[in-house]
C-alpha positions in Angstrom: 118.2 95.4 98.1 118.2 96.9 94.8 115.7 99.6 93.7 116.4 98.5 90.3 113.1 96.2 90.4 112.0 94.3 87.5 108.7 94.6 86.3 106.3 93.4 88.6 104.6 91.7 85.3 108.1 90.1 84.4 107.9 89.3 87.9 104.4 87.6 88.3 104.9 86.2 84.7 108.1 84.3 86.0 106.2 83.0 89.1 105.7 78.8 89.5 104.4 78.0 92.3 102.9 81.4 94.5 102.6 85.2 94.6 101.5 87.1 97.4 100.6 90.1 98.5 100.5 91.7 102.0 98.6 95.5 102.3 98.8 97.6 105.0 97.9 101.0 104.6 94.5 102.5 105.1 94.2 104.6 102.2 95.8 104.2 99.0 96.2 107.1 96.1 97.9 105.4 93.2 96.7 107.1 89.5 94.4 104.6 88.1 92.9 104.4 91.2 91.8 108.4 91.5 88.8 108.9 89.4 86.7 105.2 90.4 87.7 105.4 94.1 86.1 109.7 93.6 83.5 108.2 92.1 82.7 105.5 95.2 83.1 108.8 97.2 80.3 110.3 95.8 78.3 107.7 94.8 79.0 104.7 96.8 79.0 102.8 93.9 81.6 100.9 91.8 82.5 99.5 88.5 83.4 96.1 89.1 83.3 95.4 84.6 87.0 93.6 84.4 87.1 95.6 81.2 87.0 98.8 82.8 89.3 101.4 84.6 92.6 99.7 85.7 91.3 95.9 85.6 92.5 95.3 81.9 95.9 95.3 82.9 95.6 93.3 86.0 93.3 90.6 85.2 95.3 88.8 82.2 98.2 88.9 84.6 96.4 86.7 87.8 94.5 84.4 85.2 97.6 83.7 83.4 99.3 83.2 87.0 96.7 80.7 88.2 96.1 78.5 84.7 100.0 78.3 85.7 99.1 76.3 88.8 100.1 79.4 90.9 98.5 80.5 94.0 97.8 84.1 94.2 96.9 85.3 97.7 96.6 88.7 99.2 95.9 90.0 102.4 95.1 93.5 104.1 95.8 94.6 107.4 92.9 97.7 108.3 92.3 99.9 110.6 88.1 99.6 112.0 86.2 101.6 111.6 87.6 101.4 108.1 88.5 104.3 105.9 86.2 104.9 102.7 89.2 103.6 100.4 89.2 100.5 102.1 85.1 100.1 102.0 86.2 101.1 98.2 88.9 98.3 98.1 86.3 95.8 99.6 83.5 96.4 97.1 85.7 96.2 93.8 87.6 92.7 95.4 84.7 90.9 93.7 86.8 91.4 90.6 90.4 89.9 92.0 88.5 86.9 93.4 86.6 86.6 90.3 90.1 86.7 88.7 91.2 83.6 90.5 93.0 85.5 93.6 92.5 84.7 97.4 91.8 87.5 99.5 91.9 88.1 103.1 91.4 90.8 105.6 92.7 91.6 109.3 91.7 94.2 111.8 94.9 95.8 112.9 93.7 95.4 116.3 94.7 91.5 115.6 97.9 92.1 113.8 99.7 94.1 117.2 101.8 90.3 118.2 102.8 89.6 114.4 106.2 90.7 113.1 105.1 93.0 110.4 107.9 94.4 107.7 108.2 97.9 107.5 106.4 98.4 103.6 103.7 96.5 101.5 104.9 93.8 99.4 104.7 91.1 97.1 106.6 87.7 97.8 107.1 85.5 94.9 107.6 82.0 95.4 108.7 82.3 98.8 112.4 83.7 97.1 111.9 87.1 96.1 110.4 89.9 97.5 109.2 93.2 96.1 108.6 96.2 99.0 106.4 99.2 97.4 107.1 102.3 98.9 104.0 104.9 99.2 103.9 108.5 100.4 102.4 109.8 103.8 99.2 110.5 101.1 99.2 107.1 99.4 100.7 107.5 96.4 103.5 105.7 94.8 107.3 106.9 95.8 109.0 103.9 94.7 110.0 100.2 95.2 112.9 98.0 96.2 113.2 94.0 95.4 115.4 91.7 96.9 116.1 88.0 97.3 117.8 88.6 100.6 117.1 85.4 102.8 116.2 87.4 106.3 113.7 89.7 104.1 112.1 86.3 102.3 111.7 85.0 105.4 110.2 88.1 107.6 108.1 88.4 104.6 107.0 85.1 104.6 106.7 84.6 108.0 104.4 88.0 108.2 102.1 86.9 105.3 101.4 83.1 106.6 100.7 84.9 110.2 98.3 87.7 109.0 96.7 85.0 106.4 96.0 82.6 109.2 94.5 85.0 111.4 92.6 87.2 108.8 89.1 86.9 107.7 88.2 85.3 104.1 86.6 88.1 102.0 83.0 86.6 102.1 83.0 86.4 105.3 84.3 90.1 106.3 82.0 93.0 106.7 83.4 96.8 106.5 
């Protein structure tokens, strides 16, 4: 494992066939996320403009993926009741479905019998994986890739479990 990771973009870019993501914290504190997810705080309300806040980065990135004929799915493993970052997370997911990504969400009540890895990460075509460290208040401390055979496969194995058991996005109430 090397924490020498390429770009995630270089990473997604050079995806064929799948990228996918699997969350598991209940609160997140990454920079473009402080101000909008303050603002739900207060307001309880949202910009979900793709042209806004952090989107403009992302969303070129998935619709390039997916007119590539790659499936981009991510899933999230919560706590319930849920924190107000994920009732955030769940009212601006309009915009990475909108985007062409899947999403799906899992109480962590029905995640105790799956084999989780130890970090958050992205799995790109079932050959490479990209574990995002986070610190105990959410915000980025660093990442690791690695193509490591045991790691692609726990990391599979853990998404296509939590993804079979979790709740499509339209269909899941926080």
């Amino acid at each position: 494992m090397t924490q020498n990771a390429p770009d995630f973009a270089e990473l997604l870019r050079g995806a064929e066939r799948s990228a996918v993501h699997l969350e598991m914290r209940d609160s997140y504190a990454v920079g473009d996320e402080v101000e909008p997810f303050e603002r739900f705080r207060r307001t309880g309300e949202v910009d979900n403009d793709p042209t806004a806040s952090f989107w403009p980065t992302w969303i070129p990135l998935v619709e390039d993926a997916i007119s590539r004929g790659v499936v981009m799915r991510r899933a999230r493993i919560v706590s319930e009741p849920v924190t107000d970052y994920i009732r955030y997370e769940h009212a601006v997911t309009p915009v990475n479905l909108a985007a062409g990504e899947q999403v799906r969400w899992l109480p962590r009540s029905r995640a105790s019998t799956i084999a989780l890895p130890g970090n958050d990460f992205w799995l790109i075509d079932r050959r490479l994986v990209l574990f995002h460290w986070f610190t105990g208040d959410g915000d980025w401390a660093g990442h690791a890739f690695t193509e490591d055979e045991v790691a692609v496969t726990l990391c599979a194995t853990a998404f296509e479990a939590v993804w079979a058991a979790g709740t499509p996005h339209e269909e899941f109430a926080v």
